[in-house]
FIBABA-901094 format. One record per residue (C-alpha): residue in one letter; x, y, z. Coordinates in nm, 3 decimals, m for minus. Layout:
<tidos>
a X Y Z
...
</tidos>
This chain:
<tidos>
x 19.597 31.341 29.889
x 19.421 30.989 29.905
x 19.413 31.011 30.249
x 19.259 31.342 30.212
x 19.001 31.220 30.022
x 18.940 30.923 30.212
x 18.812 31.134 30.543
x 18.640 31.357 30.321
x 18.419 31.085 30.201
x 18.193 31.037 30.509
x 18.106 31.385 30.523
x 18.021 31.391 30.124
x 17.805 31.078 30.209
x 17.593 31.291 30.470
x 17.561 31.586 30.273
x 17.418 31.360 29.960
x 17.184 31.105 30.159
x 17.066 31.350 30.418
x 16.857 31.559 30.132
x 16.731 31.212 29.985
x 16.581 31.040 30.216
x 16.421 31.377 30.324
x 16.306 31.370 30.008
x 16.198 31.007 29.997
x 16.054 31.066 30.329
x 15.824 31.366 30.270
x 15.756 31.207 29.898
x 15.612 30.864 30.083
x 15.412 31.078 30.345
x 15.275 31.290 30.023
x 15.200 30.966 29.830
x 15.023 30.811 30.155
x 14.819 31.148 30.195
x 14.718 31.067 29.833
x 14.648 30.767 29.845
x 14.454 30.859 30.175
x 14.267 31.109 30.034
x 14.187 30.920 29.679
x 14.053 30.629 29.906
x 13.834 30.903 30.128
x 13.686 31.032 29.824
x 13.661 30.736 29.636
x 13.459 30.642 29.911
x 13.236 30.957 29.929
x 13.212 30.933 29.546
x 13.055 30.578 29.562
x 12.804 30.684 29.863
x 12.693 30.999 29.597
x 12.629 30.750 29.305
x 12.443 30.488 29.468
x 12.193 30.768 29.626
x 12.135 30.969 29.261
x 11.781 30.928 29.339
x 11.776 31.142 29.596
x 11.848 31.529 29.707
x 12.208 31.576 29.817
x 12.163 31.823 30.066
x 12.491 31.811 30.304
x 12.815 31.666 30.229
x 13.038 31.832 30.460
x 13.418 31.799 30.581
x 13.465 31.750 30.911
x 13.814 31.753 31.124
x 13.789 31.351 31.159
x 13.486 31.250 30.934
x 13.298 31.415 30.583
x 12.905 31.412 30.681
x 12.660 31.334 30.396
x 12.301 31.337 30.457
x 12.046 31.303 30.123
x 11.646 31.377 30.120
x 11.401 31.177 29.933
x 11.044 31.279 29.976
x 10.949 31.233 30.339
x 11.284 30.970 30.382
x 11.624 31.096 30.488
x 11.984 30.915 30.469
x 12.269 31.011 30.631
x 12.652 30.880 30.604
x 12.966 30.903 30.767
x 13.350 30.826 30.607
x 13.643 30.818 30.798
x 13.853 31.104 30.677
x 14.153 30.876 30.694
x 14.055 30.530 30.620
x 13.795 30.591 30.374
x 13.547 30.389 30.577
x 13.192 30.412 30.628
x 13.145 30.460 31.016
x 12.912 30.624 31.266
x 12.907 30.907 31.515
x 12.967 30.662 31.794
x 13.237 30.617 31.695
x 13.384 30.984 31.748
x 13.291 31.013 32.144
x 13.557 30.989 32.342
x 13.653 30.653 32.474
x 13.673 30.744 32.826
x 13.371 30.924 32.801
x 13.137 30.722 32.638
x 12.954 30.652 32.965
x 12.911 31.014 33.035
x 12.777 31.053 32.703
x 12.492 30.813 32.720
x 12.395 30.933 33.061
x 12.342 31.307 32.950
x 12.169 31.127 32.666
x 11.972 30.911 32.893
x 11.863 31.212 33.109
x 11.835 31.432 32.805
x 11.539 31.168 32.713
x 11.397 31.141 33.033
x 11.346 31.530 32.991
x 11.175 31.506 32.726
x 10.940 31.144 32.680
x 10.742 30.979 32.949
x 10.959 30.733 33.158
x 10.775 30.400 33.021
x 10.965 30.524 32.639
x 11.308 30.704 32.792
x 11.373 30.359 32.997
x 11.331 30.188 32.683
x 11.557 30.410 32.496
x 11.823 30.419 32.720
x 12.130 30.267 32.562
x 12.361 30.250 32.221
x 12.177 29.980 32.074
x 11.835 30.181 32.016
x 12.006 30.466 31.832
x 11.934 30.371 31.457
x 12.084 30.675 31.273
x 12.205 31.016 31.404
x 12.147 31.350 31.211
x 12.391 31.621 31.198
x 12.308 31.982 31.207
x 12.537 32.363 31.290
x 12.452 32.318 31.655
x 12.329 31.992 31.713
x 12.289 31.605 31.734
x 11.946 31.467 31.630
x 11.946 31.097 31.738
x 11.653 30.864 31.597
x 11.567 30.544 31.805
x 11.406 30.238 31.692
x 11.088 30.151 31.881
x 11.030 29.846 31.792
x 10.910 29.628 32.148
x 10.796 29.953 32.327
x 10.465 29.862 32.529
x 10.242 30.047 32.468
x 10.362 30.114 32.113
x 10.343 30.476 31.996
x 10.262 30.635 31.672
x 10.496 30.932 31.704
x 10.827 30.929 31.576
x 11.115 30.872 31.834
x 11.403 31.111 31.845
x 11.605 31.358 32.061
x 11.760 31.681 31.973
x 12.103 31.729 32.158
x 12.257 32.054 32.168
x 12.613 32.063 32.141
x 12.687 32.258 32.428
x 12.533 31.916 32.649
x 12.800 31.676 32.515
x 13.097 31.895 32.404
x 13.327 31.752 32.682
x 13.266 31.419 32.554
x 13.289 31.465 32.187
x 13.625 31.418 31.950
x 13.576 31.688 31.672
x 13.551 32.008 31.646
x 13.208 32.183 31.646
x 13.021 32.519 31.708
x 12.837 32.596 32.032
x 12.546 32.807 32.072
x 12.543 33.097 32.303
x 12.180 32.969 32.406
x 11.970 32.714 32.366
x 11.674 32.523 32.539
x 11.634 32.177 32.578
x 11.354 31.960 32.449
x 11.068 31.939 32.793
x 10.759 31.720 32.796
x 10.601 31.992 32.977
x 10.599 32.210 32.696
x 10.297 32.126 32.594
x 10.172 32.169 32.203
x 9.837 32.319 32.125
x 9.776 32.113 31.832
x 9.763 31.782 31.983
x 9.499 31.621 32.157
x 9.489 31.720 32.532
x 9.248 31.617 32.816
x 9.237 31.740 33.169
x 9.248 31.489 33.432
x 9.095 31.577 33.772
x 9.045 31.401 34.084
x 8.820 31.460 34.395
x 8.787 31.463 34.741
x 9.149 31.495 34.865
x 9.406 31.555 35.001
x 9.447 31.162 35.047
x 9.811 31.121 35.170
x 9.962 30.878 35.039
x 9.774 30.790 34.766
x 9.744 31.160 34.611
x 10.106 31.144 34.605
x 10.147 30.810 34.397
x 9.917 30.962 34.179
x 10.192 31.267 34.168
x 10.485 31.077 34.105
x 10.275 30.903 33.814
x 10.201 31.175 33.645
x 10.558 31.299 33.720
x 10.667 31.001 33.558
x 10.453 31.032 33.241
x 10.532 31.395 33.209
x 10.121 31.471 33.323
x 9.975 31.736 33.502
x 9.597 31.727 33.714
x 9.419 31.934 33.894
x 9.316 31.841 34.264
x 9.006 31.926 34.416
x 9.036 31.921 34.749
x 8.805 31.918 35.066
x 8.825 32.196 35.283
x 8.847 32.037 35.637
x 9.089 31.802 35.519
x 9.329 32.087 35.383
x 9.441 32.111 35.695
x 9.555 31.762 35.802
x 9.747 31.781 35.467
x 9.994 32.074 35.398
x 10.249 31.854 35.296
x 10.044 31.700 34.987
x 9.886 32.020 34.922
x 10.238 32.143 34.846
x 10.358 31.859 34.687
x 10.065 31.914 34.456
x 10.215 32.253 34.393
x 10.543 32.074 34.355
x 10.489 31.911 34.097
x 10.309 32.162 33.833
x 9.945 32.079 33.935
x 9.736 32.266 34.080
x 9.430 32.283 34.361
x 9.067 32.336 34.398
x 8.829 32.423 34.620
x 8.538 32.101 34.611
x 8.401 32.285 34.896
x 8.461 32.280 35.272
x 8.256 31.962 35.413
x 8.155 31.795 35.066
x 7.733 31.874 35.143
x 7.554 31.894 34.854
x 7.505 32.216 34.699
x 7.149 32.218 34.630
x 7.049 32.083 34.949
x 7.270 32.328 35.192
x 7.166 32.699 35.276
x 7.333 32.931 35.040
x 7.484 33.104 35.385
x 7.655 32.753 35.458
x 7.771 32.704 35.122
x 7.941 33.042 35.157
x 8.063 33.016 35.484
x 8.214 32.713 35.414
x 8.422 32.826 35.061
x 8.543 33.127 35.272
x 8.670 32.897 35.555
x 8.835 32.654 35.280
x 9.004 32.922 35.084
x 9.145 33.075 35.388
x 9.311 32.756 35.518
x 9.400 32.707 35.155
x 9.587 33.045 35.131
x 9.734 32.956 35.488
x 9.953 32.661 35.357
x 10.040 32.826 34.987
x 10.017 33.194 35.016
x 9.795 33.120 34.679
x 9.419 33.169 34.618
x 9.176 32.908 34.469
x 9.011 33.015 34.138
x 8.806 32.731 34.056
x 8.533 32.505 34.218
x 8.412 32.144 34.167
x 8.045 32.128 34.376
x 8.005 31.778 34.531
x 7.850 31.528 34.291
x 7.830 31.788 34.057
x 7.582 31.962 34.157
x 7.458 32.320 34.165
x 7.231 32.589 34.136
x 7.198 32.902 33.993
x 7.165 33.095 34.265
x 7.518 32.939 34.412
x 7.704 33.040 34.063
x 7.646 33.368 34.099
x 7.676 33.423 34.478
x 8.018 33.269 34.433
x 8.306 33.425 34.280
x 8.468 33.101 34.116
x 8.509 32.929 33.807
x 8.297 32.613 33.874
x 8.435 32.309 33.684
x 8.264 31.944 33.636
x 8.368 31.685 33.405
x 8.262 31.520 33.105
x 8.351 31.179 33.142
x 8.288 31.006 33.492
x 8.510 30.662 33.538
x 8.288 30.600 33.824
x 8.602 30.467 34.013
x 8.444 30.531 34.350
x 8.184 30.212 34.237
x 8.321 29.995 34.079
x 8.687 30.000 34.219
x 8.788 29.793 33.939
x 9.130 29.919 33.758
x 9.028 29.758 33.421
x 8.699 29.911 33.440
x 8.845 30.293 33.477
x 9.042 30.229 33.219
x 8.735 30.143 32.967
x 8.550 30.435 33.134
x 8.794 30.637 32.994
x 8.959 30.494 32.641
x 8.589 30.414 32.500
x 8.460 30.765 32.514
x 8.800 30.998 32.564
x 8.859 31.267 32.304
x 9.007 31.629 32.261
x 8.929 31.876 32.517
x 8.741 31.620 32.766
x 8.757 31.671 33.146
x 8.778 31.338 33.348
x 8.655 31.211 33.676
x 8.858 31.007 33.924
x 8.908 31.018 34.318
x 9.232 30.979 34.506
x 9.091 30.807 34.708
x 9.092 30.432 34.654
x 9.409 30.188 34.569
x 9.228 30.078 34.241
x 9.240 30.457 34.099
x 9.607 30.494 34.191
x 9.641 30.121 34.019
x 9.432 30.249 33.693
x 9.681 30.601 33.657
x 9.959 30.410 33.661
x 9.856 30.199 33.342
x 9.633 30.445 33.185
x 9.883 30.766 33.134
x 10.124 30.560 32.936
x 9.834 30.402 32.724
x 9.650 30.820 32.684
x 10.003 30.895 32.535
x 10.052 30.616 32.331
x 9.670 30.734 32.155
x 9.807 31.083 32.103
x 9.688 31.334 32.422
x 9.877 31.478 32.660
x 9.709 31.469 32.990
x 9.681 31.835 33.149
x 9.549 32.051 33.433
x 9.215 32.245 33.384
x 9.426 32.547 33.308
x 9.663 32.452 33.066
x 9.352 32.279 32.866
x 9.182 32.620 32.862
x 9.496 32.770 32.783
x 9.610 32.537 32.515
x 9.248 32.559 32.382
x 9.259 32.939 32.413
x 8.971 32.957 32.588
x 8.922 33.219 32.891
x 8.741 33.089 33.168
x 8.516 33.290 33.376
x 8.375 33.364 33.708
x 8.032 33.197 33.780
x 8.044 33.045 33.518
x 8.039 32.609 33.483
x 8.234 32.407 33.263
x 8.222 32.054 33.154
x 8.434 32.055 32.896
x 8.709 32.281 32.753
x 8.658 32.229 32.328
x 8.737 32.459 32.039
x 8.451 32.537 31.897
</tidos>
């Protein structure tokens, strides 16, 4: 019977132990997951108290982190705890690790879209993001600008939609069936806005330097061109195009308009808008008269919108870079119409200073027509403008 009992015993042993350290198993995970979760919400509880001054407004549980973002007057604070640590952390820290890189280059190109290239270069990186902002279908990241030249007033940030950086992300979140992108050409109607214009092109090389500048800067211009020179320059006439400016007629041999025979003067437009419409397929609508000048009899004999300017840089005198700069930032306000040429090294030299510096002050630097169109004005035929202001 001993012996009975004897070879019995092992299997009694299994039967008991088995079902305990289950138990003690599943009771240390449970007391872990407490202690987990009492250390999480400690932590969230400490975060709420030392922000009682201000709004709670999110505090949200997500897969891998709890969000909480507070609002006091125009100031807003936003944490993130580690759902199983307890620590404070940071977005960052949930992008994949072998994806990090592709996450700062949508980022990177995301700001590009968005901010002339003098502030998206600067931004470019991990270390300028100074808090990030999380909303149902989006990433707002806020940079610090501090060392930007030229410093502006706005503040810096970039929405990211979700759908952008869901491959590189480690949580769960919700994706929008569409959504747009933040554009620097979507220009707003209640900022400052000037229209830059230059004369007496195409010039080759230069014109396009001048393109790629305002390409750069997120700028648009308005080009008007000599007619006789249209010819010997189809490929900047459509780079113009290209790039979201646009083309005008500033007549076909640059003659004076008071001093030429009305019969000349229309003559010559007819022969410039042809070879114009031979390269784009397009029509001209507006016209600049050499030196500005023009009679009545000329507005209404041709069917155009005739635009001047408002503020001349002179930079055909004093081909001085400093000095078109001046020309321009001492006088420049909403609605003007500038003068330059693309003509001489010095203007291409002054653009490429003076668009970062315009947005720094606040404008966005336009064609004629989106200045009329941001300023909701309708401009007509026969008609000559200096300036496009609300009145």
């Amino acid at each position: 019977m001993k012996e009975v009992y004897f070879k019995l015993l092992p299997m009694v042993f299994f039967i008991l132990i088995i079902p305990f350290l289950v138990y003690v198993s599943d009771t240390k995970h449970k007391l872990v997951s407490v202690f987990d979760e009492n250390t999480v919400q400690k932590k969230v509880n400490e975060i709420i108290n030392s922000n009682q001054d201000k709004e709670l407004v999110t505090n949200e549980s997500y897969d891998k982190f709890i969000y909480l973002a507070f609002h006091k007057e125009e100031e807003d604070t936003y944490y993130v705890v580690d759902a199983k640590t307890g620590e404070e952390t940071t977005i960052l820290n949930y992008i994949k690790e072998e994806k990090r890189e592709d996450f700062f280059n949508k980022v990177s190109e995301l700001l590009h879209l968005k901010y002339p290239k003098f502030i998206a270069d600067f931004l470019t990186g991990e270390e300028k993001i100074i808090d990030i902002e999380l909303k149902d279908n989006e990433l707002i990241l806020y940079y610090n600008k501090e060392g930007l030249t030229p410093m502006v007033e706005e503040e810096i940030l970039l929405h990211v939609n979700y759908n952008e950086v869901k491959d590189y992300l480690d949580f769960t979140l919700s994706l929008d069936s569409e959504y747009e992108n933040e554009n620097g050409y979507h220009y707003d109607k209640n900022k400052k806005t000037i229209a830059l214009t230059f004369d007496d092109g195409p010039n080759g090389e230069k014109t396009n330097r001048i393109l790629n500048f305002l390409e750069e800067n997120k700028a648009h211009a308005t080009f008007f061109m000599v007619g006789n020179r249209m010819e010997y320059g189809k490929e900047v006439i459509l780079n113009v195009l290209n790039k979201g400016c646009e083309i005008g007629s500033h007549s076909y041999n640059h003659k004076n308009m008071k001093r030429t025979k009305l019969k000349d003067i229309i003559s010559g437009e007819e022969k410039t808008h042809e070879i114009y419409k031979s390269i784009t397929g397009k029509d001209l609508i507006y016209t600049r008269p050499p030196y500005g000048s023009i009679t009545k009899q000329v507005k209404e004999s041709l069917n155009t919108i005739f635009i001047n300017w408002n503020i001349d840089t002179e930079d055909w005198l004093h081909r001085d870079k400093d000095k078109i700069i001046e020309a321009v930032m001492k006088d420049v306000s909403d609605g003007d119409i500038i003068l330059m040429h693309d003509s001489y090294e010095t203007t291409v030299e002054a653009v490429e200073e003076l668009l970062p510096i315009l947005y720094a002050n606040g404008y966005q630097v336009v064609s004629v027509s989106e200045l009329a169109n941001l300023k909701g004005i309708t401009l007509e035929n026969h008609s000559l403008y200096r300036a496009l202001k609300k009145v």
